[in-house]
N, C-alpha and C positions, 0 to 999 in steps of 0.2 A: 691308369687312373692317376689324376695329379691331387695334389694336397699341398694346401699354401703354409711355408712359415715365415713368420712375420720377417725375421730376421733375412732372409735368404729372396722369398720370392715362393713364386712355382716350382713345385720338386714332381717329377714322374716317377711314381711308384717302381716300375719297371725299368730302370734306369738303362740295361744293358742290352733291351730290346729297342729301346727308345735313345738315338745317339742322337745328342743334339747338332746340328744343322752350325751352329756358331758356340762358343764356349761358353757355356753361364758364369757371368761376373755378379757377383754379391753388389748389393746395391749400399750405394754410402750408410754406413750405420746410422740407425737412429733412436734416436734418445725417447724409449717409450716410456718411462717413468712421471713425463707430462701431460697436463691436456691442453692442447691450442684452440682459439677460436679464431676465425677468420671472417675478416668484413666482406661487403658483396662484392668488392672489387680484388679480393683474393690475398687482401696485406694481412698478417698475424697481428689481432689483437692481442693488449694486455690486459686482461681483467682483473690482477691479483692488485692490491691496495700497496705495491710497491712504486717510484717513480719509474715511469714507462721509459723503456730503451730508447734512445733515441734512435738508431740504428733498423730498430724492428718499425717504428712508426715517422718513417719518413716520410711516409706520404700522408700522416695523419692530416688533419683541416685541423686549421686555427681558429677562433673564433672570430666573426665581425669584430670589426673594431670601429663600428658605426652603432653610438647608441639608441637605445630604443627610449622611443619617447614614451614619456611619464604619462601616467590615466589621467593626469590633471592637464595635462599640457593637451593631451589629444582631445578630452571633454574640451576644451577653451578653443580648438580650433575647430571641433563640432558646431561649438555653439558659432560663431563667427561665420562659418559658412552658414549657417542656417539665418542667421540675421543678414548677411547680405543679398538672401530671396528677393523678390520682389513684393513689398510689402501689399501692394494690391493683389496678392495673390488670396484667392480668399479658401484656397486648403488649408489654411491654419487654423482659422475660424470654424470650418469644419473639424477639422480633427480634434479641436479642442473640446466642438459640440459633441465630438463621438466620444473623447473620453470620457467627458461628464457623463451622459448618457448609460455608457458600459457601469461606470461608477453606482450610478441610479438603479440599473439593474443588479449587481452586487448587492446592493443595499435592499434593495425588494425582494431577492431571494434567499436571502437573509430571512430576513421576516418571517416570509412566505412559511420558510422550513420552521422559525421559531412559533410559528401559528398553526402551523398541523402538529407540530408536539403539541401543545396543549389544545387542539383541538382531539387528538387521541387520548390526551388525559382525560378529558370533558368525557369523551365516551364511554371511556373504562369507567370513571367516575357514575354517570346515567345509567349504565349496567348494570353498576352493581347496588346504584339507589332503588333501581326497577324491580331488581329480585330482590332485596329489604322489604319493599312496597308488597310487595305478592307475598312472601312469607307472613309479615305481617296482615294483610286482609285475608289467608288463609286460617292464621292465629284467631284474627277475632271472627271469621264467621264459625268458627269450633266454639268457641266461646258463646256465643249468642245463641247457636243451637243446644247449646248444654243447658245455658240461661233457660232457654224457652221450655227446654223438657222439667226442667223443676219448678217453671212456671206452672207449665200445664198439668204436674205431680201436686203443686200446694192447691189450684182448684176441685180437682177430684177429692182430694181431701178434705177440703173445705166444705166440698158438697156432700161427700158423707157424712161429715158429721153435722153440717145441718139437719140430717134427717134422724139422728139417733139424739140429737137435744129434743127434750119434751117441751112441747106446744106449750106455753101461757096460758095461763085462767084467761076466760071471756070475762069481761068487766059487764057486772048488770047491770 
């Protein structure tokens, strides 16, 4: 059975069964107390916020030393190419009509959305006038029917006691 130590390498458990073939030489110390990272090409980065070795980053990359043009300068040479088209070109024309256009539509769905909002208020609104409306013509035909029973309670009354007043003398 082998078992690794950092220090050493491969060790065979069974050392005096197992005679090595050439002599095990310890491998150069090294310093574990670090962490290294390494770039895809295999050189030891420095990430710690000290100034980097020079030694360890030989073959670091330098930066361009070609500047980058400004968003002013690059828009200015946008436009310049685009003015040197050919002005009888009539996609411009067009694209101008498609921006407006796109614009037009923005602005109609716009709307569009602030018109069904209050066309949903409108609803809720008609809703809840419809059921005020019913509650109330349920109110007053309760009322009317009540009216009419003490209507039709003051006639029967009326008509009895017409019959219990005594009749007037005949005039002779």
């Amino acid at each position: 059975m082998k078992k690794f130590d950092p220090t050493v390498g491969w060790i065979h458990t069974n050392a005096e069964a197992q005679a090595p073939a050439t002599p095990v030489v310890p491998p150069p110390s090294i310093e574990t107390t670090g962490v290294y990272h390494f770039s895809r090409q295999g050189t030891r980065l420095n990430i710690s916020e000290q100034t980097p070795n020079a030694s360890e980053n030989s073959t670091a990359h330098t930066p361009s030393k070609t500047p980058i043009p400004k968003v002013a300068e690059t828009a200015e040479l946008v436009r310049e190419l685009f003015s040197r088209l050919d002005q009888a070109d009539k996609s411009q024309d067009i694209l101008l009509r498609v921006s407006r256009t796109l614009a037009e539509l923005d602005d109609l769905k716009l709307r569009k959305y602030e018109l069904e909002t209050i066309l949903l208020q409108m609803g809720t609104d008609i809703n809840q006038l419809q059921a005020k409306v019913q509650a109330d013509m349920q109110e007053a035909k309760a009322t009317e029917e009540r009216n009419l029973k003490i209507s039709n309670y003051r006639r029967e009354l009326i008509a009895q006691l017409a019959l219990k007043v005594p009749a007037a003398p005949k005039p002779f």
